[in-house]
TIDO-722228 format. One line per field, with one value per residue (C-alpha): residue number from 1; x, y negated, z. Coordinates in steps of 0.05 Angstrom, whole numbers. Layout:
BEGIN
num = (NUM ...)
east = (X ...)
north = (Y ...)
up = (Z ...)
***
This chain:
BEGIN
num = (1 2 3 4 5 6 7 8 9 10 11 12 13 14 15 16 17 18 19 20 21 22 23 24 25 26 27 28 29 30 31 32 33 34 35 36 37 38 39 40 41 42 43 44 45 46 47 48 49 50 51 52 53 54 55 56 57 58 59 60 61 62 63 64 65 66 67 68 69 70 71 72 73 74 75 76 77 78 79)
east = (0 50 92 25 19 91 75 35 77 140 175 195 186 179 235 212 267 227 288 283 216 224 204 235 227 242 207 196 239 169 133 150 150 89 53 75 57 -6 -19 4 -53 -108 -95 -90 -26 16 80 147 191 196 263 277 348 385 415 490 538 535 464 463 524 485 416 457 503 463 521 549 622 677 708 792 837 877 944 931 918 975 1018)
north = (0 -49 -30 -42 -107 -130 -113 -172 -217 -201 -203 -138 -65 -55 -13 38 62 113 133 65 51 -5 -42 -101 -139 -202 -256 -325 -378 -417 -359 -374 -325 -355 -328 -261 -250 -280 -224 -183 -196 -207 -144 -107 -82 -71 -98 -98 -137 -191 -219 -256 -260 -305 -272 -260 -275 -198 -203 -253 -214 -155 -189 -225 -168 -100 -82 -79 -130 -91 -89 -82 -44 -111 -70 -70 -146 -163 -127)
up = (0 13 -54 -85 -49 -61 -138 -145 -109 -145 -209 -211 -196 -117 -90 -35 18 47 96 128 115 85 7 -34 -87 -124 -118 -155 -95 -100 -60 18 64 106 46 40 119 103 39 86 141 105 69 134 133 181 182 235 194 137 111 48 22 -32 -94 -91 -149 -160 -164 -224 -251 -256 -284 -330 -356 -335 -304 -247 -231 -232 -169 -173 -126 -86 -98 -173 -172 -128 -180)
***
């Protein structure tokens, strides 16, 4: 239910950690979190945690590119 909820909040695909219990998505920055709590309530959901988190370099990287960034071995730089 909450993947399903999350679906129509996001830009994505949902992604469902079932080990933790836990689901994430992408959202547009104009959607606060006040208003994912409030989705979250009125669609009677319970829910123990919310956290939203800015995009790293390596996230753009990888939107950008599809790939992952290539992460080098400090002793081969250094050489």
């Amino acid at each position: 239910e909450a993947a399903a909820l999350l679906a129509r909040l996001g830009q994505d695909e949902p992604v469902i950690d079932q080990q933790r219990r836990m689901v994430s998505v992408a959202v547009d920055p104009a959607v606060k979190v006040p208003e994912i709590v409030r989705a979250f309530d009125s669609s009677g959901i319970g829910v123990d945690d919310v956290m939203r988190r800015s995009s790293t370099l390596d996230d753009v990287f990888l939107t950008l590119t599809g790939a992952p960034a290539v992460e080098r071995d400090p002793e081969e730089v250094a050489a």
